[in-house]
N, C-alpha and C positions, 0 to 999 in steps of 0.2 A: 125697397126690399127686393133688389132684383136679383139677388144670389137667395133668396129663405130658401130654408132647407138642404143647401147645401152644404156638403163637406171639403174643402182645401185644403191643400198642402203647400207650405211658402217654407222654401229654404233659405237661409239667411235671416230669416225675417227677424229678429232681433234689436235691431238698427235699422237707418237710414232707409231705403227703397223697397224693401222687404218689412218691413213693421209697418210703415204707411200703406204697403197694399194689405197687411193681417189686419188694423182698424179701420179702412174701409169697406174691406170686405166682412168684419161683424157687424160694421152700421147697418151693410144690405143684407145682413140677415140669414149669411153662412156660421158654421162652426169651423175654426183656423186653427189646425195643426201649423207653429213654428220652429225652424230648426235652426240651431248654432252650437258652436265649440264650448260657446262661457254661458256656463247656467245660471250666474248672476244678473246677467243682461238679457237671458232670457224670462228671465222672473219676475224680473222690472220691469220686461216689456210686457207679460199678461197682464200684471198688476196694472198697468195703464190701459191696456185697453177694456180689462175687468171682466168681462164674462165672455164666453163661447170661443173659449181660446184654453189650447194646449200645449204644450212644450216639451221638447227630446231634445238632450244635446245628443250631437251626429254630427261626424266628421263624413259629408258628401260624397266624397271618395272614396269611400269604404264603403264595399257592398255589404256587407257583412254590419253594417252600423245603419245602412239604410233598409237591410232586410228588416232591423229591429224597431225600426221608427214606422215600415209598413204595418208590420203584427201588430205593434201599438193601435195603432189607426181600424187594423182589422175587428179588433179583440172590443174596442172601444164604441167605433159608428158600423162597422161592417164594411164599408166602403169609400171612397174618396173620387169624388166628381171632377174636383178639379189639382190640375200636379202643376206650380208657379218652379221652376226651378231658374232662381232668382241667384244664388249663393254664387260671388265674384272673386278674385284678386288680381291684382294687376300694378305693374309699375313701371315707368320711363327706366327703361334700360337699352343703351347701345348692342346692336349687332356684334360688337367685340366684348363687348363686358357680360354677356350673359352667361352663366354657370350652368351646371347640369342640374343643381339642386335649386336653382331659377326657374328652370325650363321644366321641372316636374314639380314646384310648388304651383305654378298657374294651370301649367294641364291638369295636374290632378283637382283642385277645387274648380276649375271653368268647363273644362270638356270632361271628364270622368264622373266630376258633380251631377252633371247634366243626365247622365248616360244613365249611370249607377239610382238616379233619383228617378226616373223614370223608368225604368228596369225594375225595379221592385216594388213599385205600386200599379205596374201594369195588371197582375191577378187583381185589384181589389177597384177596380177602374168601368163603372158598365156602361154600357151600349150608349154614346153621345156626353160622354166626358170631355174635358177640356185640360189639354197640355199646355202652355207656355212658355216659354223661354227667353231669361234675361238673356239680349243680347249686346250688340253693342255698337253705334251710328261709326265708331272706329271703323268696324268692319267693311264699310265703303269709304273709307278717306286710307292716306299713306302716311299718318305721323312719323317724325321723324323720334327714334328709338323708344320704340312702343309696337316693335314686329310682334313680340314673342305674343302679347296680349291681342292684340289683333290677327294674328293666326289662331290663339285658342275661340275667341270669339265667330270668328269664320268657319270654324269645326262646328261650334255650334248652332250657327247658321246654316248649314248642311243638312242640319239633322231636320228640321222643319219640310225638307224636300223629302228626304227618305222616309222619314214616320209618320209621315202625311197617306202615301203610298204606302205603307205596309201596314197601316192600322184602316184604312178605308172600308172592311170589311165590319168592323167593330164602328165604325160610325163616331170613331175620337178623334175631333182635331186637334189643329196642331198648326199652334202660332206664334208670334215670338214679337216683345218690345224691345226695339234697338234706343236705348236712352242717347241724348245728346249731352250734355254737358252740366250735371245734376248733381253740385257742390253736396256734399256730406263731410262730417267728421271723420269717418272712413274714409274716404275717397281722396282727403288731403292728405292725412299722413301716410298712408298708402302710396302715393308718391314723391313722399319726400319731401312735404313743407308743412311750413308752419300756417299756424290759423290766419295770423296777418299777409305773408306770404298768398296763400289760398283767395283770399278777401280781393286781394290787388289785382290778383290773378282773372277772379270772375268778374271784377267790375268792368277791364279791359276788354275783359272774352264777349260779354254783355252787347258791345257797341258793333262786336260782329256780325251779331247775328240778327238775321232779319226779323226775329219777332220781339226785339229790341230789349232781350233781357237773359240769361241762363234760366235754366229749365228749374222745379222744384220738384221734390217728391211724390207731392201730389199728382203732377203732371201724368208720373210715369201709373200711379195706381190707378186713377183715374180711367185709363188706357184698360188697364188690368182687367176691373170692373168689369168694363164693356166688354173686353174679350170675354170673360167667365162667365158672361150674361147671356138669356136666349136671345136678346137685341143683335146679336154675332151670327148667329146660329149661320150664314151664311159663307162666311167668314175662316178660309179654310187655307193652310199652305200657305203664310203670309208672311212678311215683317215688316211691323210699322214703326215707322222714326217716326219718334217724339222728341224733335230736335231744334224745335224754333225754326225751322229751315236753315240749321245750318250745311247741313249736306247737298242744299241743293246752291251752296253757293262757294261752296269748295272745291278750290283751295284758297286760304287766310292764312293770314302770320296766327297762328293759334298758339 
């Protein structure tokens, strides 16, 4: 039980990386505000993890959607200890092929997501709260045509430097899990393959990586946890790959 009593906020949490940190973090004994666009899948996700769990669909990039999912939260616990801004997109796109309505579908839900979800739960946040932020082990390698998503992830890798230093007075840090390579249903078709496609894809990826396998969901909440725990409390201004080691032995034929 090492979140009881606590209150969270997980965006995306719905699916994949986001729903595995909202049922772990009721097993330790927080109450999980989740957020997504499809309220069918959000419903399905309380339903599974069954108690001490609430849901708002919220489009992240909309302050004005994330102002409403604060007042929820307000009007409900009063406050919220800890803010997971988790909510991703992202796709293998060439340097020539990227479009404008590319280039503002990933900023707006990875950096604006970011910004906007913690921007508006900052009034209801007291003195030694905990921020997070999905980032992304991309953010230290050079994929090839995977800029667009790796510049938004570097944005929000910044923010961990800045909000560190400008909330030090308020005593809320501020840290962030760069996931390595952490197969989802989202995460396949998202970039354009198929389930079998995907499958081939991470059994190969597997043999690169020095902890001799792809990462899984639980990896990254697990992570999560510990951050939003007083176990942390030290713990401030960070980013930590959860990557099997693959960053530290990049570059690979990925």
């Amino acid at each position: 039980m090492r979140l009881k009593n606590k209150v969270a906020l997980i965006t995306g949490g719905g699916t994949g990386i986001g729903f595995e940190m909202a049922r772990q973090y009721v097993e330790e004994g927080a109450y999980v505000y989740i957020t997504g666009r499809r309220e069918a899948v959000l419903q399905e996700a309380a339903e599974k993890i069954g108690r001490n769990v609430g849901y708002l669909t919220a489009d992240v990039g909309s302050r004005m959607d994330m102002d409403r999912v604060a007042e929820k939260i307000k009007e409900e616990q009063g406050h919220v200890d800890i803010v997971i801004a988790n909510a991703g997109v992202g796709r293998y796109v060439s340097l020539t092929d990227v479009t404008t309505e590319e280039f503002d579908r990933v900023m707006h839900t990875n950096v604006l997501g970011s910004y906007f979800t913690v921007q508006a739960c900052l009034p209801l946040m007291p003195e030694g709260s905990t921020i997070i932020l999905n980032t992304s082990v991309t953010a230290s390698l050079g994929l090839k045509d995977f800029s667009l998503y790796i510049a938004a992830k570097s944005a929000e890798k910044s923010f961990i430097h800045t909000w560190t230093n400008e909330l030090r007075d308020r005593k809320i840090r501020v840290n962030a899990i760069a996931p390595g390579i952490i197969p989802t249903e989202a995460a396949g078709g998202e970039l354009g393959r198929t389930a079998e496609e995907e499958k081939e894809r991470q059994t190969y990826r597997s043999t690169l990586i020095p902890a001799g396998r792809v990462g899984h969901v639980r990896d990254i909440a697990n992570t999560a946890v510990f951050l939003g725990s007083d176990e942390s409390s030290y713990i401030n201004g960070v980013e930590i790959l959860v990557d099997g080691g693959l960053a530290a032995v990049y570059p690979v034929k990925l």
